[in-house]
C-alpha positions in Angstrom: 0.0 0.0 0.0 1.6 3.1 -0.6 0.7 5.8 2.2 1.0 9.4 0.8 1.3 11.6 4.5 1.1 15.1 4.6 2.5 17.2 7.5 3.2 21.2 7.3 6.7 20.5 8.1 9.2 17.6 8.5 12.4 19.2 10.2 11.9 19.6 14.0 11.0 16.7 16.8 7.8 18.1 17.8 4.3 16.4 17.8 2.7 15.8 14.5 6.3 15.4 12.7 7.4 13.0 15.4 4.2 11.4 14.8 4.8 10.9 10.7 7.7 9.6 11.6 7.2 6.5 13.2 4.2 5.9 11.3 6.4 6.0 8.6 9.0 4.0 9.8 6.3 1.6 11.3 4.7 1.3 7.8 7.9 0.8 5.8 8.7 -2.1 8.2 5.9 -4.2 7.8 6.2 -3.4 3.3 4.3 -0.3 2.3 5.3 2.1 1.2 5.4 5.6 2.9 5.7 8.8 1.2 5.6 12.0 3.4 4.9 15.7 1.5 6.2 18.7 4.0 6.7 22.5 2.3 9.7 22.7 4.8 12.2 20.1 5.5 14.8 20.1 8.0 17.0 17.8 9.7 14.2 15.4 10.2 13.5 15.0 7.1 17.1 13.8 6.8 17.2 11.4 9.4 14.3 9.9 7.0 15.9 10.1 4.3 18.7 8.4 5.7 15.8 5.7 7.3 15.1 4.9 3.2 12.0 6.8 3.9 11.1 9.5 0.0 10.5 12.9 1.5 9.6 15.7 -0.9 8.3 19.0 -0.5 7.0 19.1 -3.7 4.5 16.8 -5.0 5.3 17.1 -8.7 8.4 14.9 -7.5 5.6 12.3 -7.2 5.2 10.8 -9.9 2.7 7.4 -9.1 -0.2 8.6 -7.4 -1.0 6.9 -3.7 -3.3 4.7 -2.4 -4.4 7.1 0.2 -3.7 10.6 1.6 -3.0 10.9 5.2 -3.2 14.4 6.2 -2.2 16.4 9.5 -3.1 20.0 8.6 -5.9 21.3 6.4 -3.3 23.4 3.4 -0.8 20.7 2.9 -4.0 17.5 2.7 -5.8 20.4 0.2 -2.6 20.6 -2.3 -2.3 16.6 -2.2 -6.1 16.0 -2.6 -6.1 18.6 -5.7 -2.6 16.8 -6.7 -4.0 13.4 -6.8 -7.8 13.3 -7.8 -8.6 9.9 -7.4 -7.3 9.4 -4.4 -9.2 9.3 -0.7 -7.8 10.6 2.8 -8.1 10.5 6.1 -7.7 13.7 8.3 -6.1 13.6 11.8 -6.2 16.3 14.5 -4.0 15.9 17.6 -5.5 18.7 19.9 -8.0 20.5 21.0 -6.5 23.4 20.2 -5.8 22.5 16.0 -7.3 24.6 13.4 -10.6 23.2 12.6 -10.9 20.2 10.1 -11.5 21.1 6.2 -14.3 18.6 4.9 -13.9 17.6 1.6 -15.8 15.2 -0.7 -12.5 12.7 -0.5 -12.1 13.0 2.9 -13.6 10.3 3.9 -12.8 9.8 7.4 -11.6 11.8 10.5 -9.3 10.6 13.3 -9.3 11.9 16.5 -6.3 11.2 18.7 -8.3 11.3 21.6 -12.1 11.6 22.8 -11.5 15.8 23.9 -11.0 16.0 20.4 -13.7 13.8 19.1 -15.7 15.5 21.1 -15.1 18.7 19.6 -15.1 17.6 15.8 -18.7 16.2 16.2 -19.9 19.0 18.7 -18.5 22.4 17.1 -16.8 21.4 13.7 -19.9 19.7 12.3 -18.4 16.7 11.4 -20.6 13.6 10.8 -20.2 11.0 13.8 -20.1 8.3 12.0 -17.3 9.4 9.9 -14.5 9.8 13.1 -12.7 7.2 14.5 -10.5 7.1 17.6 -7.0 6.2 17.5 -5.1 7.2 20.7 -1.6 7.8 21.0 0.7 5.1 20.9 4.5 4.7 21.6 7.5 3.2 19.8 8.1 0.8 23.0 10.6 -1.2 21.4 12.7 1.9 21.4 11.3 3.6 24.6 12.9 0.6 26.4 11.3 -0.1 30.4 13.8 1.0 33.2 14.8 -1.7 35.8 13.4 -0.1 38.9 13.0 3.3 40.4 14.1 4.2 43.9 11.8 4.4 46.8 12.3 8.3 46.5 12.4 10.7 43.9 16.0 12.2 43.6 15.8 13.6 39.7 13.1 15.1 38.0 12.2 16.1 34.2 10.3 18.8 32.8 9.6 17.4 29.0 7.8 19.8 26.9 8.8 22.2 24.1 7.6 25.0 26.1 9.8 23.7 29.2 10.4 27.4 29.9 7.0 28.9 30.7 6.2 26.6 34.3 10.0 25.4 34.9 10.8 27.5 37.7 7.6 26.8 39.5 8.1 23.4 39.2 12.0 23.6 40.3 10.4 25.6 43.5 7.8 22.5 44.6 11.3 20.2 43.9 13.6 21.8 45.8 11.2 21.5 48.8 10.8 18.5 47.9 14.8 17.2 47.9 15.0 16.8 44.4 17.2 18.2 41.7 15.4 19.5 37.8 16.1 19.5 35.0 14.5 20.2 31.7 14.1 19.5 27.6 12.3 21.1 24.9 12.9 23.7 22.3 12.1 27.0 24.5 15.0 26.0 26.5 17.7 25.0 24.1 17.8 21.7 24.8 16.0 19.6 21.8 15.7 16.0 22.8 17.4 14.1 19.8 17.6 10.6 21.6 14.7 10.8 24.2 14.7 6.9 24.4 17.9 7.4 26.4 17.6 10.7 28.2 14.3 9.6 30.1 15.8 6.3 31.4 18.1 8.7 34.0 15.0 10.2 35.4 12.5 9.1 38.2 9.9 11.6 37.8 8.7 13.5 34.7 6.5 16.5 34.5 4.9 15.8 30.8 1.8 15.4 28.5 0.7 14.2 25.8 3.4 11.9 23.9 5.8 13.3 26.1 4.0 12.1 29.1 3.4 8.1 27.2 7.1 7.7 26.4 8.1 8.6 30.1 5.4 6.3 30.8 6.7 3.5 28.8 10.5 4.3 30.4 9.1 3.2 33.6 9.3 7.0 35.2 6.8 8.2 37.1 4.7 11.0 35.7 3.0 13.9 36.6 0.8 15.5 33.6 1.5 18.6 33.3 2.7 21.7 31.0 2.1 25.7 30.9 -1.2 25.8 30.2 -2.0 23.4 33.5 -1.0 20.6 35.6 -3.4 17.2 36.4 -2.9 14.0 38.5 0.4 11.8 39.0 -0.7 9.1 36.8 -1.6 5.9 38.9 -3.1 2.7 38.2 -6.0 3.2 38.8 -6.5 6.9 36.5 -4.1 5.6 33.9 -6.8 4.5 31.4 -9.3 7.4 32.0 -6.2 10.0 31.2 -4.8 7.8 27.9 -8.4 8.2 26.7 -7.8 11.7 27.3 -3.9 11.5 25.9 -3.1 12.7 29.0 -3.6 16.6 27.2 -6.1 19.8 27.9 -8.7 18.2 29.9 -6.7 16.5 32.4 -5.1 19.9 33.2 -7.5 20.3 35.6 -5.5 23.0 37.9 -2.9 26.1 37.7 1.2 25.0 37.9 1.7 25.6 41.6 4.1 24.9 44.3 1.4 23.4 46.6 -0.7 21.4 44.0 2.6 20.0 42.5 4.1 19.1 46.6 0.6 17.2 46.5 1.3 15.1 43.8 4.8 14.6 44.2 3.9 13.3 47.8 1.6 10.7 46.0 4.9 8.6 44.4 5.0 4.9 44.4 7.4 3.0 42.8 6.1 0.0 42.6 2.8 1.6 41.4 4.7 3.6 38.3 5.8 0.2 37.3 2.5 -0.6 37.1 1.7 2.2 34.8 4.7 1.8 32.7 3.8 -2.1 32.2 -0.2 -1.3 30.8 1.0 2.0 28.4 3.4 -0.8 27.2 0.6 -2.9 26.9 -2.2 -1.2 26.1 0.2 1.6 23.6 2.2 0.3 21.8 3.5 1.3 18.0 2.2 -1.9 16.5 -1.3 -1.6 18.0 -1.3 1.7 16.2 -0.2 0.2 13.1 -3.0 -2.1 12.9 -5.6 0.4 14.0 -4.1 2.9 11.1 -4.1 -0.1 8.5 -7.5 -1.2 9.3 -8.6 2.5 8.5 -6.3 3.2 5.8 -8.0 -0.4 3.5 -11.5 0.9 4.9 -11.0 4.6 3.1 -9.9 2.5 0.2 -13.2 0.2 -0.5 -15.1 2.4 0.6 -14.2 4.9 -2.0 -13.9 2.1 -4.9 -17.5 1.1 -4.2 -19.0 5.0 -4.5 -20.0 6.4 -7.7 -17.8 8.5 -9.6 -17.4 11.7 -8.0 -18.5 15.2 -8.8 -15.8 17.2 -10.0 -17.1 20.5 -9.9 -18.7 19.8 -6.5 -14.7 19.1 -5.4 -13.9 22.4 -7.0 -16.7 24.4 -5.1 -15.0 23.2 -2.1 -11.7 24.0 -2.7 -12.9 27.6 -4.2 -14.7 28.1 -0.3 -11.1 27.1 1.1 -8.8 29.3 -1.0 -11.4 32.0 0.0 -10.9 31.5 3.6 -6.9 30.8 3.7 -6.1 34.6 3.7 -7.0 34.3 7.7 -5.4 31.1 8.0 -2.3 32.2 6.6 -2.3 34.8 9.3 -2.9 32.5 12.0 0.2 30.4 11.0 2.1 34.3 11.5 0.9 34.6 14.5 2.0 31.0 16.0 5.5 32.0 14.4 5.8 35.3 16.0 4.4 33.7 19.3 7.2 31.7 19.1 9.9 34.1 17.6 8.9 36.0 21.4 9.5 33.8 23.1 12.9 32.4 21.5 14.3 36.0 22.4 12.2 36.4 25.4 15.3 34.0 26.9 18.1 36.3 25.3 19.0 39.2 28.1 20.6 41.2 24.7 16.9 41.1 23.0 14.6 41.1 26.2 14.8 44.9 26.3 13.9 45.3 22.9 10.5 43.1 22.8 6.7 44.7 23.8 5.7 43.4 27.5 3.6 39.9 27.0 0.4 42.0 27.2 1.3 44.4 24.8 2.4 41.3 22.5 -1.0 39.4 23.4 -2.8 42.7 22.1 -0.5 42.7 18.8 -0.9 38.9 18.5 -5.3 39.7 18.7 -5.0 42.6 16.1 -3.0 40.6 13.6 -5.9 37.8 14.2 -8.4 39.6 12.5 
C-alpha cells in the first residue's frame, strides 16, 4: 500500500512530525510504502531520508499517485487531494487546540487522537459521527525501552515539553522543597531532545503530557501531567486508562502549575505503582497496535471509495474555491503562532529582552493581527 502523509513541516521533533515519523517508519517495516509531502524540510526529514523513507516537499516529485492521503493540517491534505484526484484521505487532529478540520468530498474519514477532540469535531466542527474514529496515542516501545526499577524516593526530576520554559521555575520551587534536583528538555530551553529513548531512562519523575507524558510512561518513570497551560494527577493505576483516553492533554489539566498542588502530587509517588503504569502503556500503547488500527482504517478509506459512484468534480472544486477564500485568515494564523514563538525564543536572550513589547502588549499585537 503506498501511504501518501502530509504534514506542514518535517524538520523539527515536535508532535505531528514526530508522529509521521514512526508511522512511517512503522509502515515501511511491515512493506508499504510511505511517502511523506512537507513545504519545509529540515533535519528530520534527513534522518528519513537516511531511514530509506522518500520525503519531498514538492508533489510534482511524485510521480505514481498513492493509495491514500494521510493528512495532519488542512493546506498541505488540500494541495495533495487537488494533486491526486482519485485518491481518498483520512484527516487527523492531535489537539483541542488544532485549526478546525476542512471537509472535503474525499475525505472520507476523520481521526481523532483522543475523545477531547472527538468531542469537539462532532460537537462544534460539524463533522458527521459516524465518519470519526479514535485512534489514541501510541508509543514506539521497542525503542522507549522499560527502566529496571526506580528508587523508593524521587531524587531527579524532568520537565519534558517544548515550552519547558513557561512553568519550569515553579516546578523547580515545589522540587527543591521536595529534595530533588530539575532538569528540563524542549525547544524554548535550548535543549531539543534528539535521543529521548535514552535521556528519560536517568529520570525518576517526569513533568509531561501528551506523547511526552506516554514515552516517560513506557521508560518506567513516574509522571505527573503537566505543562504551561495546567497541571493534572500523577498518573496511577487506577487513572491511567481514564487520562490515555484523554492523551493525558487539555482536559486533564484540571489545575494552575503551583508549588502546593505540585508538593501534593509529588507526595503521592510509588514506585512499585509507576511500574504498574509503565507495564499497561506498554501494553495497552504500543506502536504496532497503532499500526493495525491505522491499517484497518487506511483499506477501509480505500473500499469504501472504490465502491462510490464517480465523484463530482465541480462539486470538489466548489469546495476548494470556499477554502482558497478563507486561507487569507489562515495564513495569518500560521504568522501569529511564528511570531508567538519568535517571542519567546528571544524572550530568553538578556541582549533582546529589552527590545521586545511586554507579554500583554504582544498578546494585544498577537489579537490585532488575528483579525
Amino acid at each position: 500500500m503506498r501511504v501518501l502523509l502530509t504534514n506542514y513541516t518535517i524538520a523539527t521533533r515536535s508532535g505531528s512530525e514526530l508522529y509521521v515519523w514512526d508511522l512511517a517508519s512503522g509502515l515501511l517495516a511491515r512493506g508499504h510504502e510511505p511517502i511523506v509531502y512537507a513545504p519545509h524540510l529540515g533535519r528530520l526529514a534527513d534522518d528519513m531520508r537516511a531511514a530509506t523513507i522518500p520525503v519531498v516537499s514538492d508533489l510534482g516529485q511524485v510521480t505514481a499517485a498513492p493509495d491514500v492521503i494521510h493528512g495532519h493540517h488542512n493546506h498541505e491534505l488540500m494541495i495533495a487531494l487537488l494533486r491526486f484526484p482519485r485518491v481518498p484521505a483520512v484527516r487527523v487532529c492531535h489537539g483541542w487546540s488544532d485549526e478546525p478540520v476542512q471537509r472535503f468530498p474525499r475525505i472520507l474519514r476523520y481521526v481523532a487522537v483522543d475523545e477531547t477532540v472527538r468531542s469537539r469535531m462532532v460537537s462544534e466542527w460539524g463533522v458527521p459521527a459516524d465518519r470519526v474514529r479514535v485512534i489514541l496515542n501510541f508509543v514506539d516501545a521497542a525503542r522507549f525501552r522499560q527502566r529496571e526499577r526506580l528508587p523508593a524516593r524521587p531524587a531527579r526530576a524532568l520537565v519534558f515539553n517544548n515550552f519547558a520554559g513557561q512553568h519550569l521555575q515553579v516546578v523547580r520551587q515545589a522540587c527543591d522543597r521536595a529534595g530533588i534536583s530539575v532538569d528540563a528538555a524542549g525547544a524554548d530551553v535550548g535543549r531539543v531532545a534528539m535521543e529521548p529513548h535514552a535521556l528519560l531512562q536517568q529520570y525518576d519523575l517526569v513533568f509531561a503530557k501528551a506523547r511526552c507524558a506516554i514515552e516517560a510512561m513506557a521508560s518506567g518513570a513516574a509522571v505527573v501531567v503537566c505543562d504551561q497551560a495546567g497541571m493534572g494527577p500523577l498518573v496511577t493505576s487506577t487513572n491511567v486508562e481514564d487520562l490515555r483516553r484523554l492523551n493525558f492533554g487539555v482536559r486533564a489539566l484540571r489545575e494552575p502549575v503551583s508549588v502546593p498542588s505540585l508538593l501534593r502530587e509529588i507526595s503521592r509517588y510509588d514506585a512499585r505503582d509507576a511500574a504498574l503504569v509503565s507495564r499497561h502503556i506498554r501494553q495497552t500503547a504500543p506502536l504496532d497496535l497503532a499500526l493495525d488500527r491505522w491499517l484497518e482504517t487506511y483499506e477501509e478509506v480505500i473500499a469504501e471509495y472504490r465502491a462510490l459512484p464517480p465523484g463530482d468534480p465541480d462539486a470538489e472544486l466548489h469546495v476548494a474555491s470556499e477554502y482558497l477564500g478563507r486561507l487569507r485568515s489562515e495564513t495569518a494564523a500560521r504568522s501569529c503562532g511564528f511570531l508567538r514563538r519568535l517571542y519567546f525564543s528571544w524572550e530568553r536572550s538578556s541582549l533582546l529582552r529589552p527590545l521586545l513589547p511586554s507579554r500583554s502588549s504582544a498578546r494585544r499585537i498577537a489579537a490585532w493581527l488575528r483579525l
